[in-house]
C-alpha positions as a Markdown table, in Angstrom:
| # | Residue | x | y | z |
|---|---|---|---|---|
| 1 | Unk | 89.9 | 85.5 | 96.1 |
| 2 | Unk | 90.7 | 88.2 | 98.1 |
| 3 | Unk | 93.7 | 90.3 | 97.6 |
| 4 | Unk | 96.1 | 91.4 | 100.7 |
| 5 | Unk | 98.3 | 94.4 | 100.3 |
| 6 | Unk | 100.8 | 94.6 | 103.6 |
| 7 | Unk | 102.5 | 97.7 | 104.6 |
| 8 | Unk | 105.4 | 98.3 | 106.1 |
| 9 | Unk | 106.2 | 102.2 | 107.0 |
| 10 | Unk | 107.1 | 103.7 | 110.0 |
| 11 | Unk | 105.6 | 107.3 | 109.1 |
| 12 | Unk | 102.0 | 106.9 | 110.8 |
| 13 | Unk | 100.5 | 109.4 | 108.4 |
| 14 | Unk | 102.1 | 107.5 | 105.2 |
| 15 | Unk | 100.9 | 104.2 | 106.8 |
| 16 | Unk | 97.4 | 105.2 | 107.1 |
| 17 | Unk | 96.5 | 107.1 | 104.0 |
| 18 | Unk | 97.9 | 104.0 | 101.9 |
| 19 | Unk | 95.5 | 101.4 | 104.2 |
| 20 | Unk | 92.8 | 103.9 | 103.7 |
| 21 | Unk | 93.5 | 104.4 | 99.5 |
| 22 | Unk | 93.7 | 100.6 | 99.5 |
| 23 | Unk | 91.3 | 99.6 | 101.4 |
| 24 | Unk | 88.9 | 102.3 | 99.3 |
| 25 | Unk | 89.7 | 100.1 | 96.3 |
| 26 | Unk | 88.6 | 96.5 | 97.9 |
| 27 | Unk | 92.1 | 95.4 | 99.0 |
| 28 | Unk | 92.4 | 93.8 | 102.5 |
| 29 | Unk | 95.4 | 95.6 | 103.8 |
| 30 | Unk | 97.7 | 94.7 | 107.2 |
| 31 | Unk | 100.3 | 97.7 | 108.0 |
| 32 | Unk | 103.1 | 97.4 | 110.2 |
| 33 | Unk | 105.8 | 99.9 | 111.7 |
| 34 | Unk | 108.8 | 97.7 | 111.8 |
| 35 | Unk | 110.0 | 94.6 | 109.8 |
| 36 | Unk | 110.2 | 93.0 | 112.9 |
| 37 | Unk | 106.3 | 93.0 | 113.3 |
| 38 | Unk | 105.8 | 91.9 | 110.0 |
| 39 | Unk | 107.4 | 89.3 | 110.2 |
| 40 | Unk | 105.5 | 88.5 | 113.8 |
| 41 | Unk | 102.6 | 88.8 | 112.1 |
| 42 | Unk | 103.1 | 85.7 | 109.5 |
| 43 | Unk | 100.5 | 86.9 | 107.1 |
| 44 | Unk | 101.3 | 86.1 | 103.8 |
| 45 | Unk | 100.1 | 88.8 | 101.7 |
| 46 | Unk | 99.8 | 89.2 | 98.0 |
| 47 | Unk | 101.8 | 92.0 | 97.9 |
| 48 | Unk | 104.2 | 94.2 | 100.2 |
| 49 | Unk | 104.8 | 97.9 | 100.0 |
| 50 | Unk | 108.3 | 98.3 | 102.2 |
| 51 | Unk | 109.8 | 101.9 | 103.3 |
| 52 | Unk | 113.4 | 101.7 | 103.1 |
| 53 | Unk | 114.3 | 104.0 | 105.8 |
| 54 | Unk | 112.9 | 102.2 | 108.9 |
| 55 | Unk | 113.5 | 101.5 | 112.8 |
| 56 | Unk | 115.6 | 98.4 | 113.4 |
| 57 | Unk | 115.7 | 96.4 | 110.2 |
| 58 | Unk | 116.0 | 98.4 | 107.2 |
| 59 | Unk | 114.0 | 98.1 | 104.2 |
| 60 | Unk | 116.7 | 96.2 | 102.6 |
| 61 | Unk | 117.4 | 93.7 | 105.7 |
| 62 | Unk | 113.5 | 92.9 | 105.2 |
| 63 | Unk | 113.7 | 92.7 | 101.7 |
| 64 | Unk | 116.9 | 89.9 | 102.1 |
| 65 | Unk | 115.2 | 87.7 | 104.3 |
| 66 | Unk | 111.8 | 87.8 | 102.8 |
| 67 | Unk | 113.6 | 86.5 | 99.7 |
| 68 | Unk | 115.2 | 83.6 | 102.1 |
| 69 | Unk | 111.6 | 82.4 | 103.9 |
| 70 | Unk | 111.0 | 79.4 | 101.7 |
| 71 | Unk | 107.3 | 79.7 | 102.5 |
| 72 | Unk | 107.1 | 83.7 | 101.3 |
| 73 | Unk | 110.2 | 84.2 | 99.2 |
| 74 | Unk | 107.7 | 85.1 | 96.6 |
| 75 | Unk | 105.9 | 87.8 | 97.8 |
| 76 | Unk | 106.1 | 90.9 | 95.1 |
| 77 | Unk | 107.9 | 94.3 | 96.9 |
| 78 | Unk | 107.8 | 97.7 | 95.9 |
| 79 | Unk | 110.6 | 99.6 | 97.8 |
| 80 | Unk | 109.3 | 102.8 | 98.9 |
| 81 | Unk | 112.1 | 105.4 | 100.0 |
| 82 | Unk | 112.9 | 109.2 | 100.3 |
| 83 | Unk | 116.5 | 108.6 | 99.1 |
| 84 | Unk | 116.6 | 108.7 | 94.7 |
| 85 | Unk | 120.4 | 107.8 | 94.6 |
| 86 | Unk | 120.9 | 105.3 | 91.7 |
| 87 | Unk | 123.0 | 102.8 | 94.3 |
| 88 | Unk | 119.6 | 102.8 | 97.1 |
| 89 | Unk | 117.3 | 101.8 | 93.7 |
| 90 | Unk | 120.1 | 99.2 | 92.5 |
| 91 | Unk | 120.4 | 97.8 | 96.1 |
| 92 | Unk | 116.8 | 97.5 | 96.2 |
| 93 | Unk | 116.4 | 95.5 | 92.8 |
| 94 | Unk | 119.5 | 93.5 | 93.6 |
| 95 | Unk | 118.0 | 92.4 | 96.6 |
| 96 | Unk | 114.9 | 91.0 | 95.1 |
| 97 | Unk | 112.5 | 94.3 | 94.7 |
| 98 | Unk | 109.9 | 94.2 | 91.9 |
| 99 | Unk | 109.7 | 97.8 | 91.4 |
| 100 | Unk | 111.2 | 101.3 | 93.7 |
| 101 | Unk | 109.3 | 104.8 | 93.8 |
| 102 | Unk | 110.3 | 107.6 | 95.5 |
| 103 | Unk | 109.0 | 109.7 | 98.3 |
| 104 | Unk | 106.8 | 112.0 | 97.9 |
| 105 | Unk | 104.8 | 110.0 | 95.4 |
| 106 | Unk | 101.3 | 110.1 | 94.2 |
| 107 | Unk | 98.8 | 107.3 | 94.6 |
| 108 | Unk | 97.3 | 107.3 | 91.5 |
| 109 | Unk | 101.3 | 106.3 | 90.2 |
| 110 | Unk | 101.7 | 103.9 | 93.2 |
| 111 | Unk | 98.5 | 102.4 | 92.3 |
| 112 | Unk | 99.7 | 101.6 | 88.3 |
| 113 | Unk | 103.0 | 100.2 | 89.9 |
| 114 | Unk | 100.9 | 97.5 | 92.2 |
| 115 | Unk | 98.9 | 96.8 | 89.1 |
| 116 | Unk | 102.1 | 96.2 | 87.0 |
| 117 | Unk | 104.2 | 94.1 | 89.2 |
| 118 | Unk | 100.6 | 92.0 | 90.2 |
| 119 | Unk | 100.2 | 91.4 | 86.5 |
| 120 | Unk | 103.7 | 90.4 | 85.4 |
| 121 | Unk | 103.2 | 88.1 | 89.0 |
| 122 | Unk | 99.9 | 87.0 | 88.7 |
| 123 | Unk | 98.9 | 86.3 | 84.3 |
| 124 | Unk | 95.7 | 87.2 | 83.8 |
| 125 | Unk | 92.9 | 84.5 | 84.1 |
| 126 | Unk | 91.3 | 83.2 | 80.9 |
| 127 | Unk | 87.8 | 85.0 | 79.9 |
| 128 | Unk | 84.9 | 82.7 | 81.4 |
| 129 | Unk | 81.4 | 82.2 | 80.6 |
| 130 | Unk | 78.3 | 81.5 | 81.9 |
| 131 | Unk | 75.2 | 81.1 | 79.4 |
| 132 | Unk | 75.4 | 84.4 | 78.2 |
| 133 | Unk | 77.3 | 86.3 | 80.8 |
| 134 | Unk | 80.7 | 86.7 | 80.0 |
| 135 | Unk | 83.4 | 87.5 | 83.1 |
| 136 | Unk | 86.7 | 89.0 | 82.4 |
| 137 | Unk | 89.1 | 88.7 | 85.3 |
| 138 | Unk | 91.6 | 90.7 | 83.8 |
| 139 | Unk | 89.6 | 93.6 | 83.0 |
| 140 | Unk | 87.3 | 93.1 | 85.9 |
| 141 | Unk | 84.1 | 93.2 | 83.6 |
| 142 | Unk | 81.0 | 91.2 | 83.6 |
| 143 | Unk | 78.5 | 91.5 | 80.5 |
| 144 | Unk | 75.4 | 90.0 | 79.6 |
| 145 | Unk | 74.3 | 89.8 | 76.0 |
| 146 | Unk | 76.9 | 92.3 | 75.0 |
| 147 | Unk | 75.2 | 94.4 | 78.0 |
| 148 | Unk | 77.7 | 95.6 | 80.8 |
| 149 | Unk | 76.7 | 94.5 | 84.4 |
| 150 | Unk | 78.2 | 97.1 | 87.1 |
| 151 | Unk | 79.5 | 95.2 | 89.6 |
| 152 | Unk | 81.1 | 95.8 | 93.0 |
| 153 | Unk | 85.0 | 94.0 | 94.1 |
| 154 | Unk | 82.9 | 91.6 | 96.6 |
| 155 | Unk | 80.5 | 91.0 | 93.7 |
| 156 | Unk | 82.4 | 90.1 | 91.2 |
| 157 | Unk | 84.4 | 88.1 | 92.9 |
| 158 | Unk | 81.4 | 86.3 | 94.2 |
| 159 | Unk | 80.4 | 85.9 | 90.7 |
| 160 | Unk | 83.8 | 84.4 | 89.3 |
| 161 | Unk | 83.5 | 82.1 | 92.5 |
| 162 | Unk | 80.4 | 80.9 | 91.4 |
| 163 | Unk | 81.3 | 80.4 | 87.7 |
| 164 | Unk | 84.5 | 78.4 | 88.3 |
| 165 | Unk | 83.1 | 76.1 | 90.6 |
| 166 | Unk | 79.3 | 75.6 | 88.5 |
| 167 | Unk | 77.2 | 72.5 | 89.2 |
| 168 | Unk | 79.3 | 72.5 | 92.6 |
| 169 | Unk | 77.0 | 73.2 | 95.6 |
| 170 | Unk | 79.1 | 76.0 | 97.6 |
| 171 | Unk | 78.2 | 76.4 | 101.3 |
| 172 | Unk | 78.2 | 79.9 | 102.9 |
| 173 | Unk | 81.1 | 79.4 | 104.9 |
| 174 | Unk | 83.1 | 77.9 | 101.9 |
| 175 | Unk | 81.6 | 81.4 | 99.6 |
| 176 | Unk | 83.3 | 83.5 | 102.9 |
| 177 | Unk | 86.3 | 81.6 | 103.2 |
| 178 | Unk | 87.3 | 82.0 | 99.5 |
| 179 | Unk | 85.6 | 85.7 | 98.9 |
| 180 | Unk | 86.4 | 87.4 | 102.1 |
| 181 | Unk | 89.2 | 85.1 | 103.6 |
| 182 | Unk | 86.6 | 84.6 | 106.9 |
| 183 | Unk | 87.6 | 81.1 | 108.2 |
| 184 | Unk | 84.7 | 80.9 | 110.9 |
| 185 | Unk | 81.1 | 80.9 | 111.0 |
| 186 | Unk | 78.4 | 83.6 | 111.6 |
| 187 | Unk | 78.7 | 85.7 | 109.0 |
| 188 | Unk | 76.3 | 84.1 | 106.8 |
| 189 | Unk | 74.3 | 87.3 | 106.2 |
| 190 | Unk | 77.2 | 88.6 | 103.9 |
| 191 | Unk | 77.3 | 85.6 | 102.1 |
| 192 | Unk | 73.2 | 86.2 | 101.7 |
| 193 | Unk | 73.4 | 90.4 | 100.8 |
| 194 | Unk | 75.8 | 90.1 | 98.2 |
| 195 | Unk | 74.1 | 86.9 | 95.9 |
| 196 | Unk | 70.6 | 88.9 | 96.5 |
| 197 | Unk | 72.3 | 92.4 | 95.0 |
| 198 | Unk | 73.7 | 89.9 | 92.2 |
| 199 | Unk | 70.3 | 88.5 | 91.3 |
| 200 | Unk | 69.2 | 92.0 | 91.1 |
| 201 | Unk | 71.7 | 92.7 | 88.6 |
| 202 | Unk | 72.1 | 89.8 | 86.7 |
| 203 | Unk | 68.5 | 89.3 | 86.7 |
| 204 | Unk | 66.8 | 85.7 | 87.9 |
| 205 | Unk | 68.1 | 82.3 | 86.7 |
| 206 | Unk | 71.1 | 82.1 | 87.1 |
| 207 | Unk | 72.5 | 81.0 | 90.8 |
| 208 | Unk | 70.2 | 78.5 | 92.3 |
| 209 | Unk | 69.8 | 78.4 | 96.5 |
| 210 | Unk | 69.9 | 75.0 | 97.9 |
| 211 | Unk | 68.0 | 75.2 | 100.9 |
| 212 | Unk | 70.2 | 74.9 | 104.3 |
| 213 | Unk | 73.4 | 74.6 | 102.1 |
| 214 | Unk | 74.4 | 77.0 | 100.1 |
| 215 | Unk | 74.3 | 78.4 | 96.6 |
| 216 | Unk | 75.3 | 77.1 | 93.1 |
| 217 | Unk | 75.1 | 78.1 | 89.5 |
| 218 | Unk | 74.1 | 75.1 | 87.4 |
């Protein structure tokens, strides 16, 4: 399943070189300028990066009353801010933030901080295997006999789709729904791209196409 990394900054250069960094490492990203439009949006996402310093509601005022929305409350937040004063970082993990870093920051550090706080939030997914392929969600790795298969984000998680729901005949819609959180039809050719680059690298055999349905690995 996709992964959905919202941002909320006000600074418009900030705001697009973290959708572009993120977006470069298969996240689907949604930024925002205010709390306010957040919240208008209604997106759920699986994690949000939140400035402190920002127009209208602060970071801190968003943080409170994402913490109260009983459909959201769980959302994982790292607190972004230019302010390093012990009291802004204990406010911030009072209010409910999983982790605070402080402006200017690099993205390669940002990037280990959503990778922590996703896998104290999200435990890793057992190993699974398929004949002799062996997928390991945590690590993001797929071999076969021993071999390792390169795989890209869309791949793999076409792959572990396709594995966790063997013998079950999956229609393209339901592969884009799941895999690339598309909930409407027409898109098919995606669907169609990615399981022929995965016979290429997994070699033949393995998923099976059931004519004017779908795909399935047996």
């Amino acid at each position: 399943m996709s992964m959905t990394i919202a941002i909320v900054e006000d600074d418009a250069s900030i705001r697009a070189m973290l959708e572009y960094y993120f977006r470069s490492l298969q996240y689907e990203t949604a930024a925002f300028e205010t709390g306010e439009a957040f919240f208008d949006a209604g997106i759920t996402p699986t994690l949000l990066l939140l400035d402190v310093m920002l127009p209208g509601m602060d970071g801190f005022q968003v943080l409170r009353r994402l913490r109260a929305d009983k459909e959201r409350g769980e959302v994982p937040v790292i607190m972004l801010t230019a302010r390093s004063a012990e009291m802004d970082k204990v406010e911030g993990l009072d209010a409910g933030a999983d982790d605070y870093i402080t402006k200017p920051f690099g993205v390669m550090e940002l990037q280990a901080r959503v990778n922590a706080v996703l896998r104290r939030i999200h435990p890793a997914d057992p190993t699974l295997r398929y004949r002799d392929l062996v997928l390991d969600p945590a690590g993001r790795t797929v071999t076969r006999n021993g071999t390792p298969v390169e795989l890209t984000y869309k791949e793999f998680e076409l792959l572990r789709l396709l594995i966790t729901r063997q013998g079950t005949v999956l229609t393209r819609d339901e592969i884009l729904a799941a895999v690339w959180n598309y909930d409407f039809a027409g898109e098919t050719r995606t669907v169609d791209m990615h399981v022929k680059s995965l016979r290429q690298k997994l070699g033949e055999g393995y998923i099976t196409t059931v004519r004017s349905v779908g795909y399935k690995m047996n």
